[in-house]
C-alpha positions as CSV (number, residue, x, y, z in Angstrom):
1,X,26.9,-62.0,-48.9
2,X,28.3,-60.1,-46.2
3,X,26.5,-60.2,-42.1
4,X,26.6,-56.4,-41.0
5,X,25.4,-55.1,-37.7
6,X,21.6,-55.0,-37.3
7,X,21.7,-52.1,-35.2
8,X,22.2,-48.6,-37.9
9,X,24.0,-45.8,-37.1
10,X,22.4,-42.7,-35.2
11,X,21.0,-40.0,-38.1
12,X,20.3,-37.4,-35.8
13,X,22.6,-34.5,-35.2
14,X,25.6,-34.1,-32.9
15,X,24.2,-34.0,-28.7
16,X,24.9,-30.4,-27.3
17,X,27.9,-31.0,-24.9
18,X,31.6,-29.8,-23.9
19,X,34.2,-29.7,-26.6
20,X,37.3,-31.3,-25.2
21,X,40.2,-28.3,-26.0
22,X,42.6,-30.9,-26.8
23,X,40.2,-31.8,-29.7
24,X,40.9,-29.7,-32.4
25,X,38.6,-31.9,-35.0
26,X,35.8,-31.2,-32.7
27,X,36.4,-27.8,-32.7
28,X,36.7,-27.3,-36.1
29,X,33.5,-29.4,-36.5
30,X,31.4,-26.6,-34.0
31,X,33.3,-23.7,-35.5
32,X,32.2,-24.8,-39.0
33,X,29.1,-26.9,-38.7
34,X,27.7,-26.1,-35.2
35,X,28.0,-30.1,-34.1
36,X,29.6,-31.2,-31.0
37,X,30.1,-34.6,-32.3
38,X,30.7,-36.8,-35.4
39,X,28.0,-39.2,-36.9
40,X,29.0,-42.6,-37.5
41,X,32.1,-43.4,-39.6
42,X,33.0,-39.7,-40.2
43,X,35.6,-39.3,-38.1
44,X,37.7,-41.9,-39.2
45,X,37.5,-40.9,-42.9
46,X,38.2,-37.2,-42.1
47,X,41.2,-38.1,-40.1
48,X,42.2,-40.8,-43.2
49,X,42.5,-37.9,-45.5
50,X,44.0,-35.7,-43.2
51,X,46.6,-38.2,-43.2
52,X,46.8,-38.4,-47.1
53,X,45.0,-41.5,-47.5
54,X,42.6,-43.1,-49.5
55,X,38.8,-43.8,-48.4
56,X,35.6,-46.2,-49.6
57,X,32.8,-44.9,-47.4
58,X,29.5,-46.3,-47.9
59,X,27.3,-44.5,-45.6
60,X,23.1,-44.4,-45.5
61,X,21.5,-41.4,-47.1
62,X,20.9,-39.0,-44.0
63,X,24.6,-40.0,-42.3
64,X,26.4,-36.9,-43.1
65,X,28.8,-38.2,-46.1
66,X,29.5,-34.6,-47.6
67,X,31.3,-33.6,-44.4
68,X,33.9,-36.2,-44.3
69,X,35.3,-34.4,-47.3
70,X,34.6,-30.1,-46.5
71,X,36.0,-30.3,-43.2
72,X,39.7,-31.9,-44.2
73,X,39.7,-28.7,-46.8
74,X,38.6,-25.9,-43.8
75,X,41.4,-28.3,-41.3
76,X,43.9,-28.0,-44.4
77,X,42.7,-24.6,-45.4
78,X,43.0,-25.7,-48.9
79,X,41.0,-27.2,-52.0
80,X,38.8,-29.9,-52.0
81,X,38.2,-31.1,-56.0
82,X,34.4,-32.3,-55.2
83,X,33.2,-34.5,-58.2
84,X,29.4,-34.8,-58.9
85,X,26.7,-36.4,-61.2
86,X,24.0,-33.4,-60.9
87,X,24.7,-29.7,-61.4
88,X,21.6,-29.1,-59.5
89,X,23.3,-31.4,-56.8
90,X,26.0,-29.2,-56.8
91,X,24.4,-25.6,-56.5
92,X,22.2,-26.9,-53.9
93,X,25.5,-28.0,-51.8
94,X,26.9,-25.3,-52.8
95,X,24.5,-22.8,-51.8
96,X,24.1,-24.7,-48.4
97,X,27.9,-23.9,-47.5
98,X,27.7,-20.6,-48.4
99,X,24.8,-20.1,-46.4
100,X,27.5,-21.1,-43.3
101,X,30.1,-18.7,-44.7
102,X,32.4,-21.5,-46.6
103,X,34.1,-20.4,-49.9
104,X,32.7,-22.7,-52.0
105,X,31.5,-22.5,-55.9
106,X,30.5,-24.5,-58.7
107,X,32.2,-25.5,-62.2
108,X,30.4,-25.9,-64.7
109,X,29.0,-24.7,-68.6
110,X,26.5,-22.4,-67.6
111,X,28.8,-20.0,-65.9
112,X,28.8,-16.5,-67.8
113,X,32.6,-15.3,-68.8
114,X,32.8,-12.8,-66.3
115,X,31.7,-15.4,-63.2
116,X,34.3,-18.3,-64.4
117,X,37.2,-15.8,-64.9
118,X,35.9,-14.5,-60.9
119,X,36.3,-18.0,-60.2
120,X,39.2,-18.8,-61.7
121,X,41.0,-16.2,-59.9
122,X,39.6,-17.4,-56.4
123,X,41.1,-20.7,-57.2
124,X,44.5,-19.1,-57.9
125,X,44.7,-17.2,-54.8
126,X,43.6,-20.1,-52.8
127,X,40.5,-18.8,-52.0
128,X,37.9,-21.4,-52.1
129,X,37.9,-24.2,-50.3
130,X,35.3,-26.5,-52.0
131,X,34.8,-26.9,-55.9
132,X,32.7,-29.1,-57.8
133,X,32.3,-30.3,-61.1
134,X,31.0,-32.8,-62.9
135,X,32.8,-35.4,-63.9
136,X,32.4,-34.2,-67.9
137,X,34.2,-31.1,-67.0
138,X,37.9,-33.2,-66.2
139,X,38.1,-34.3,-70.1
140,X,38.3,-30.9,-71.1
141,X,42.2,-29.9,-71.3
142,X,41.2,-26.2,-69.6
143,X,40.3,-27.7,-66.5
144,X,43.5,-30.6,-66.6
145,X,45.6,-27.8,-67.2
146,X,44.1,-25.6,-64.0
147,X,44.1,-29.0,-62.1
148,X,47.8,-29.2,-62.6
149,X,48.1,-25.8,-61.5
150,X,46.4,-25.7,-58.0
151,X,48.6,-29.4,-57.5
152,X,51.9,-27.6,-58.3
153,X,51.0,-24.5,-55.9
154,X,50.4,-27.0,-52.8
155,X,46.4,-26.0,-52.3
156,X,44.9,-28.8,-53.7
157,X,44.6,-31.1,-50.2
158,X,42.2,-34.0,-51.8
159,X,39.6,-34.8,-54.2
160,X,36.3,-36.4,-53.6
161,X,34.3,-38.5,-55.8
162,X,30.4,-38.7,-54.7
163,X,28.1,-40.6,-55.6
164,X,30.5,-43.4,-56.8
165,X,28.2,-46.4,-57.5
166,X,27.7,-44.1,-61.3
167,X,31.3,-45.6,-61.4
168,X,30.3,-49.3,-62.3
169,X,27.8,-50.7,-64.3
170,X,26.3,-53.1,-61.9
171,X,25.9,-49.7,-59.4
172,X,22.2,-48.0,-59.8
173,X,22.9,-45.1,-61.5
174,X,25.3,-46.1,-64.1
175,X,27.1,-43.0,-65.9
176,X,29.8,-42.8,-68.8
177,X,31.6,-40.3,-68.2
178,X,31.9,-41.5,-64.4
179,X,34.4,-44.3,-65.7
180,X,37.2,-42.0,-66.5
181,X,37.5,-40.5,-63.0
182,X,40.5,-43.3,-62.6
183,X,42.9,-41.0,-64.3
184,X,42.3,-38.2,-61.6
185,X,45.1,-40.9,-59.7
186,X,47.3,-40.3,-62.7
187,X,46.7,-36.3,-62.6
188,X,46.8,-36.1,-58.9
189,X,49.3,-38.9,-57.7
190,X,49.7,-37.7,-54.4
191,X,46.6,-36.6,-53.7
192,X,44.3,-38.9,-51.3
193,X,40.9,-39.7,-52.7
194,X,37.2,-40.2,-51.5
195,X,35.0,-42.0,-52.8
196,X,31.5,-41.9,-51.1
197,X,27.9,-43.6,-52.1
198,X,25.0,-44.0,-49.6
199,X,25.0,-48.1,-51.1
200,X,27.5,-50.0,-52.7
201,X,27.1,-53.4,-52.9
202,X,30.4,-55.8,-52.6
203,X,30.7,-55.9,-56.4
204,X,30.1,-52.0,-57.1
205,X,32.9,-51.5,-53.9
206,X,35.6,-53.7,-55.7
207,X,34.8,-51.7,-59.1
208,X,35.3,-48.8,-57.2
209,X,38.8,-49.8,-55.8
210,X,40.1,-50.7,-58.9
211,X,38.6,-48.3,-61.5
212,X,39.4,-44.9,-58.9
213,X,43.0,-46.9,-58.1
214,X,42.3,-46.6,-54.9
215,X,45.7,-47.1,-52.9
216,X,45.5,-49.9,-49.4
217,X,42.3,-47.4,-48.9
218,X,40.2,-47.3,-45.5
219,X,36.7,-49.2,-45.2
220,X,34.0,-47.3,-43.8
221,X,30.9,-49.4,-44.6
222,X,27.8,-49.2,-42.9
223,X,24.4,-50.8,-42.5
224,X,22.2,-49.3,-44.8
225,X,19.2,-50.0,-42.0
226,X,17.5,-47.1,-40.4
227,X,15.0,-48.6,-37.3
228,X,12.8,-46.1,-37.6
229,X,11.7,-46.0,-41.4
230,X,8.3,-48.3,-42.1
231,X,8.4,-49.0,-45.4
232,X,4.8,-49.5,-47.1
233,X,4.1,-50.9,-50.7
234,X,0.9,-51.3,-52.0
235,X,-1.3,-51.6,-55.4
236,X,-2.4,-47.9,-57.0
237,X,-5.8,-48.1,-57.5
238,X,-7.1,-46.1,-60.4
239,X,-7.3,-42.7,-58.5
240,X,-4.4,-42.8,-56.0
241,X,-5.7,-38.9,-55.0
242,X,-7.6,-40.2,-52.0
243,X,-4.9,-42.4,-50.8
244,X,-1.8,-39.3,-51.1
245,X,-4.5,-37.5,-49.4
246,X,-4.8,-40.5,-46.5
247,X,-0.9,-40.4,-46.1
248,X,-0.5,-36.7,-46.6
249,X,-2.9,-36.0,-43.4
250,X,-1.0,-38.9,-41.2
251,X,2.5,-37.4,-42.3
252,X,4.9,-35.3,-39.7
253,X,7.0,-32.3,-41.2
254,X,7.7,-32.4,-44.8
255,X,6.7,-34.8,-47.5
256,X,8.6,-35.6,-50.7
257,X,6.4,-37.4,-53.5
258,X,8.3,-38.6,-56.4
259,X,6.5,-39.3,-59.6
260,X,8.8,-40.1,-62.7
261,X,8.3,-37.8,-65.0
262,X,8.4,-34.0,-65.3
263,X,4.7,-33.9,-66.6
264,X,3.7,-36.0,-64.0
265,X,5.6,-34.1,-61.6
266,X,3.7,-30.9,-63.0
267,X,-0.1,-32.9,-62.7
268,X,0.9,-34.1,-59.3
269,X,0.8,-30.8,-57.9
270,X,-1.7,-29.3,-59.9
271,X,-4.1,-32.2,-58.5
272,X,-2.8,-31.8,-55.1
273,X,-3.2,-27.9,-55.2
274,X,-6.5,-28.2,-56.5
275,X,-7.5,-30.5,-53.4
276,X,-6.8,-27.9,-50.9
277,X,-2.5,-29.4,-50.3
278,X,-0.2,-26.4,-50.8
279,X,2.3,-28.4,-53.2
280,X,5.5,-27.5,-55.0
281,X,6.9,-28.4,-58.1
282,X,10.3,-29.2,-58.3
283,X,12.0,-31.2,-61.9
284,X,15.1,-30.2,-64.1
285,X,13.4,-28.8,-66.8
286,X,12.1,-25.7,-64.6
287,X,14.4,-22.6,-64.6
288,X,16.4,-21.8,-62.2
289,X,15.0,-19.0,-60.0
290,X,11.9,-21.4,-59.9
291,X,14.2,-24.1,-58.8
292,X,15.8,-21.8,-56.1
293,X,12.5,-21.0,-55.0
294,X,10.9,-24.7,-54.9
295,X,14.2,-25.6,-52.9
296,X,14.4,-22.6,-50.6
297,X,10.1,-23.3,-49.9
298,X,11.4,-27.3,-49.1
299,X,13.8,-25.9,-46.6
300,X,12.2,-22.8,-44.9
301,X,8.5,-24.4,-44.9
302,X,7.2,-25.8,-41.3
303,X,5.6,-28.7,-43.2
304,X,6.2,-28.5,-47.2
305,X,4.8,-30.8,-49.7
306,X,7.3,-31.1,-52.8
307,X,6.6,-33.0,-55.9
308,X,9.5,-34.0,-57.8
309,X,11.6,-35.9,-59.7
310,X,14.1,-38.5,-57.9
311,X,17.0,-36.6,-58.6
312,X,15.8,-34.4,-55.9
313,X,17.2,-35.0,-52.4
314,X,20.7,-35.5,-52.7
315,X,22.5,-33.1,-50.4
316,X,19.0,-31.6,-49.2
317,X,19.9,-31.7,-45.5
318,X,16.3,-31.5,-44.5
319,X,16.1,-33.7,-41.3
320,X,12.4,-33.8,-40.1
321,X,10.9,-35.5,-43.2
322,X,8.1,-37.8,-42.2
323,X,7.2,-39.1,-45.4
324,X,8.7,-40.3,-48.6
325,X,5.8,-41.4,-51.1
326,X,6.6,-42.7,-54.5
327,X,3.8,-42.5,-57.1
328,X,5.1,-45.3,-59.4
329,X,7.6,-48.8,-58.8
330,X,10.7,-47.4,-58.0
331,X,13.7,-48.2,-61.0
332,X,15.9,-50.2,-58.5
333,X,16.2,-51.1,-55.3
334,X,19.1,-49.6,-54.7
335,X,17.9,-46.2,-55.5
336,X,14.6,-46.5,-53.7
337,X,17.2,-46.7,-50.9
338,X,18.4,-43.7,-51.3
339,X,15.4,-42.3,-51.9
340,X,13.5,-43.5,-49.2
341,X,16.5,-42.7,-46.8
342,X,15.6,-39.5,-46.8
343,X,13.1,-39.6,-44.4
344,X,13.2,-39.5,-40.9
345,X,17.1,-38.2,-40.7
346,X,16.1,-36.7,-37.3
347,X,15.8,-40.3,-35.9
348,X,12.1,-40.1,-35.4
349,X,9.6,-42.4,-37.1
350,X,9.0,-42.0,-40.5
351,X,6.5,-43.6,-43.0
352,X,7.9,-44.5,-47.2
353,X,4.9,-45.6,-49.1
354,X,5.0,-46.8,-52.7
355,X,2.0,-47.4,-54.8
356,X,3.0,-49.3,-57.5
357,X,1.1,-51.4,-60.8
358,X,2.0,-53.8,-62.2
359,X,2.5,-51.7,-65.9
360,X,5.1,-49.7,-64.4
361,X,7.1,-52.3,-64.9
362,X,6.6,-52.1,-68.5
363,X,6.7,-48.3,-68.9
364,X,9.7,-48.3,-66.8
365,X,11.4,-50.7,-68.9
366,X,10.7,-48.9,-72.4
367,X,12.4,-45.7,-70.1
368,X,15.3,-47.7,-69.8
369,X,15.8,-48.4,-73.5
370,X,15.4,-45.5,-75.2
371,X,18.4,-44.1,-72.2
372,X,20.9,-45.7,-75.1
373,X,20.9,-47.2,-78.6
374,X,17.6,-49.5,-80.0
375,X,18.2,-53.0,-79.6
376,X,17.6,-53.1,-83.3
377,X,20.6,-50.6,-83.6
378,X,23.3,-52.2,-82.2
379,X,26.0,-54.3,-84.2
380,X,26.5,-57.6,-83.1
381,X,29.5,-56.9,-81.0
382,X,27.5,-54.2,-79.3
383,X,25.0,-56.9,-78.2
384,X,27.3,-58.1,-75.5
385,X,29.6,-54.5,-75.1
386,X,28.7,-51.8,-72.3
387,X,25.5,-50.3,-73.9
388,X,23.9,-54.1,-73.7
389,X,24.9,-55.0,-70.4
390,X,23.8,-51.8,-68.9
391,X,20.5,-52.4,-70.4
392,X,20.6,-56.1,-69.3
393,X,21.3,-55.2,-65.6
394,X,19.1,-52.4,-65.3
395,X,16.0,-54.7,-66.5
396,X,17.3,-57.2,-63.4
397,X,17.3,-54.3,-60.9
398,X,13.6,-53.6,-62.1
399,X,12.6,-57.0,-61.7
400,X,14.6,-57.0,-58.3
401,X,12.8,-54.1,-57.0
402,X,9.3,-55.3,-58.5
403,X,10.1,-58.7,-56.4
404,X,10.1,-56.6,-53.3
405,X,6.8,-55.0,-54.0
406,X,5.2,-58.5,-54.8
407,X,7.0,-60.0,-52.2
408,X,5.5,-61.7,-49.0
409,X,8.6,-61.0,-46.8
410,X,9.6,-58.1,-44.9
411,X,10.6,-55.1,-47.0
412,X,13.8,-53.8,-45.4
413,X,15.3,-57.1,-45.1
414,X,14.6,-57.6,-49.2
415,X,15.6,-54.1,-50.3
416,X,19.0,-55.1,-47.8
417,X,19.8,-58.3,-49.5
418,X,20.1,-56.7,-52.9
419,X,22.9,-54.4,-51.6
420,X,24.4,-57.2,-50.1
421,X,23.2,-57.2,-46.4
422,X,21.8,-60.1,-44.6
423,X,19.4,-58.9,-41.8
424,X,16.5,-59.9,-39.7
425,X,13.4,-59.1,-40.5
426,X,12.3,-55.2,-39.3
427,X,9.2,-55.7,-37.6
428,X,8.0,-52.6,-39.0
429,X,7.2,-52.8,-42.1
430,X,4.0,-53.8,-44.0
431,X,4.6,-57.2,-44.2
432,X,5.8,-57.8,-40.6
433,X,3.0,-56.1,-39.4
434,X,0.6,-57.9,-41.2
435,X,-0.4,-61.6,-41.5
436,X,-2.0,-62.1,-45.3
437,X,-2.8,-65.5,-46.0
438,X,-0.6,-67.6,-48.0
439,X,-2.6,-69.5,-51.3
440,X,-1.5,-72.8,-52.9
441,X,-0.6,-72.0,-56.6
442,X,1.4,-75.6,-57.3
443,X,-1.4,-76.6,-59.7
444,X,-1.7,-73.0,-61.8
445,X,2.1,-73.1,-62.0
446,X,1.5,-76.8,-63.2
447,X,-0.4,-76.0,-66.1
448,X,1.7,-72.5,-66.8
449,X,4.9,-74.4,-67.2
450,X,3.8,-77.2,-69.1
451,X,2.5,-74.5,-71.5
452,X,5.5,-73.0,-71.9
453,X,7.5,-76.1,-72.6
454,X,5.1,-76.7,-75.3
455,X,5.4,-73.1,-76.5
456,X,8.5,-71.3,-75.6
457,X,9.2,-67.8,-76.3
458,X,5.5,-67.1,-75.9
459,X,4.9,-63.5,-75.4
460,X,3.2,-62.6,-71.8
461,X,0.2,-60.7,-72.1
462,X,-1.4,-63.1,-75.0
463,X,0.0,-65.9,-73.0
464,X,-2.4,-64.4,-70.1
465,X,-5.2,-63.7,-72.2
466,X,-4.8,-67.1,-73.8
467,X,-4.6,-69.3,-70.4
468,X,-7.6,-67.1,-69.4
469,X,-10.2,-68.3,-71.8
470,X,-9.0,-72.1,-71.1
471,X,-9.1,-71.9,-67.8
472,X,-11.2,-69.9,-66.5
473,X,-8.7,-67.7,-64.3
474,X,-8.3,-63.8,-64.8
475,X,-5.7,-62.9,-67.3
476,X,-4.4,-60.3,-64.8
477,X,-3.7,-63.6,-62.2
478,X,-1.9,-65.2,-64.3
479,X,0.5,-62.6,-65.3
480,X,0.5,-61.7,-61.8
481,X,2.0,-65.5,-61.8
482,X,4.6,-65.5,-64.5
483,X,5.8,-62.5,-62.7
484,X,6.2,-64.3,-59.4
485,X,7.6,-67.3,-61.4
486,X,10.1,-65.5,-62.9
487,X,10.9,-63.7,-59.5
488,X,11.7,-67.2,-58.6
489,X,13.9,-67.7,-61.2
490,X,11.8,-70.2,-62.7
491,X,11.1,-68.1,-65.9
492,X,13.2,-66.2,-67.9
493,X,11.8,-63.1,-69.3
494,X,13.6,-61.4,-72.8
495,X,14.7,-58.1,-72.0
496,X,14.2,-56.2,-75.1
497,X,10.6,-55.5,-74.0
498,X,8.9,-58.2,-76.0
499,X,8.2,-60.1,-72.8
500,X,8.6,-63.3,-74.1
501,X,9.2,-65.9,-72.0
502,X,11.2,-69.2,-71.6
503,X,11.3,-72.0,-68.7
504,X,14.8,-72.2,-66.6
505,X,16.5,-75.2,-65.6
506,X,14.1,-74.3,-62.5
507,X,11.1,-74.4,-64.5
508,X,11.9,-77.6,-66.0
509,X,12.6,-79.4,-62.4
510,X,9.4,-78.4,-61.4
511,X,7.9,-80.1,-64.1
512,X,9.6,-82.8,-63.4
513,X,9.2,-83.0,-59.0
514,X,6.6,-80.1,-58.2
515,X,6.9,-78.8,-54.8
516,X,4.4,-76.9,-52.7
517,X,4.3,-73.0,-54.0
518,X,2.5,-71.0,-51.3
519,X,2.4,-67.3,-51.7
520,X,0.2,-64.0,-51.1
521,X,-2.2,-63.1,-53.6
């Protein structure tokens, strides 16, 4: 556990002032970007790789991370190698630089013939100064070979890996092919390398360091806290119209909804358009002039409303969001800090609301196994390899993130302890603004765990149903319980989706000395 500064770094835009003419970063920053100042943290990694060295920055969502890597290349007047998870990532950075009249362009297996031989000749001539890929595109021996190439002319000036927490299995977006980006150190052995996430908890940073090889790099870590985000989380009643309509009316600027899937992405609006809300539709499996249009409505609208998937947002640079509303229990709380980050990059207050149930936990975790193999597929050695422990810790960043929801402490200060930051509590929140009362549940745990050291490996919901009809309690309540319980690592819950359940050393202490349990309903 690491103490960081409580005060976050400023989101808003460079302050209109005097460029120093001795300054020539500044310059470059105005003459490119139109910003008289750096943000937090950029500097320093823009000058690093300047200098040909290597760079961690973990820097909020909002803080400007893409720029610490273009403006070395328009310094340099060479290529940047950008690598990213999401081709529509990409375009949309893409598009955004072109927009400002920086050669950049995209690599990837939907280019025609005739646009990647354009493109390959741009690269050859040294004109383009950002290209991205994704990380599946390095493994073919095309690209190594082109890699090589641009190295032995002199134009390749660094490579930037974003989104790096897909590096390492305990980051939040774990992906494959992301673990082979260490041998860009053996293709490129002189070249300094980024690598840039928005949060990266201490274990996902030493990953980093040792599976990118980064070489006696420079730290630029900062708080993940943004004072003036209110985070919100409450239970979705059975129509959550009225309350998206609530929020919707109370919102500043633009709104972002997330809902998981793409059909729910598509019913989302639908419902929304139907009750008068001028909603977009924006998801993966649209094509991509309605894409372009959905994302050029997001940025050009005075106050858009855009339903999409969470994959949407990274690299939007839309500043004045004033609400980020999730329509189900965010997958981790890692992501939902991402996510939520998006709000309010203008530095004024902004609202993220989640309406959660407790079944999305459930649905959420089937998601998360059919992403790989069947637990009834894999060979024995495969129940402890890769697939299985990427399974396992996804299930315990669900339960993390469902233990904020539940929780009775401030929000921010439990989504900051799961990356790794130990803060105060925000005073904005929820939970800090409100007072619930706390009720005693020492007895009900009592009788729950003594059940369970009769019965172990019971499964949860007839275990609910069952302690309902003795006891005269709901069989909601006490699932609501076992879920607390196994918050507080009292239970241990299977995490093949069976739900069964078995008592920790925890557990059994209790049993043993019970101590007062007080928490909110």
């Amino acid at each position: 556990m690491e103490l960081l500064p409580t005060a976050p770094p400023q989101i808003g835009l460079g302050r209109p002032g005097p460029i120093p003419q001795t300054d020539p970063l500044l310059q470059a920053l105005e003459r490119h970007f139109g910003w008289t100042e750096f943000r937090p943290g950029q500097r320093a990694v823009v000058e690093a790789l300047l200098q040909g060295r290597d760079c961690l920055a973990v820097l909020p969502t909002g803080a400007g991370k893409s720029l610490c890597y273009q403006l070395p290349a328009l310094v340099r007047q060479g290529l940047m190698l950008v690598v990213s998870p999401l081709v529509a990532l990409m375009e949309d950075q893409v598009l955004h630089l072109q927009r400002r009249g920086i050669q950049a362009a995209c690599l990837h297996g939907g280019l025609d013939p005739g646009s990647r031989r354009q493109l390959m000749g741009r690269l050859r001539d040294n004109r383009l100064r950002l290209l991205y890929l994704a990380p599946e595109r390095l493994q073919g021996e095309a690209t190594r070979r082109l890699l090589e190439e641009i190295q032995d002319q002199g134009h390749l000036v660094g490579l930037a890996v974003d989104e790096a927490h897909c590096i390492s299995a305990w980051g939040h977006d774990f992906r494959p092919h992301y673990r082979r980006l260490g041998e860009l150190r053996s293709l490129c052995p002189g070249v300094p390398l980024v690598a840039l996430s928005a949060t990266a908890a201490p274990r996902v940073r030493a990953d980093l360091i040792r599976m990118l090889q980064l070489r006696r790099p420079l730290f630029q870590v900062h708080s993940a806290r943004r004072d003036n985000l209110s985070y919100v989380m409450r239970r979705r009643p059975a129509d959550s119209l009225p309350d998206v309509l609530a929020a919707l009316a109370e919102a500043r600027g633009a709104v972002l909804i997330y809902a998981r899937t793409r059909r729910s992405v598509e019913s989302w609006a639908a419902r929304l358009g139907s009750a008068g809300v001028e909603a977009i539709a924006y998801h993966a499996g649209m094509d991509p002039e309605s894409r372009s249009l959905a994302l050029a409505h997001f940025q050009d609208h005075p106050t858009p409303v855009l339903v999409a998937t969470v994959a949407f947002g990274m690299g939007v640079d839309r500043p004045d969001v004033g609400l980020v509303l999730h329509l189900e229990l965010p997958a981790s709380a890692e992501g939902y800090l991402q996510e939520s980050g998006r709000a309010g990059r203008d530095g004024l207050p902004a609202r993220c609301l989640v309406l959660f149930d407790p079944e999305d936990r459930t649905s959420l975790g089937w998601a998360i196994r059919s992403g790989g193999p069947q637990w009834g597929e894999l060979t024995p050695a495969e129940r402890v390899g890769p697939e299985a422990l990427r399974l396992e810790l996804a299930q315990q960043k669900l339960r993390r993130m469902e233990a904020v929801a539940e929780g009775d402490g401030c929000r921010e200060q439990a989504l900051l302890l799961v990356v790794g930051e130990l803060v105060p509590p925000c005073g904005r929140c929820d939970r800090c603004l409100s007072s619930p009362p706390l009720e005693d549940w020492s007895a009900l745990v009592s009788r729950l765990l003594t059940c369970l050291e009769q019965r172990s490996g019971v499964v949860l919901r007839s275990l609910g149903e069952e302690l309902a009809g003795a006891e005269g309690e709901g069989a909601e309540r006490w699932r609501w319980l076992v879920r607390r319980l196994v918050q507080e690592d009292l239970l241990s819950e299977s995490d093949d989706g069976s739900q069964r359940l078995w008592l920790k050393p925890a557990g059994i202490r209790y049993l043993r000395q019970p101590w007062p349990l007080r928490w909110v309903a």
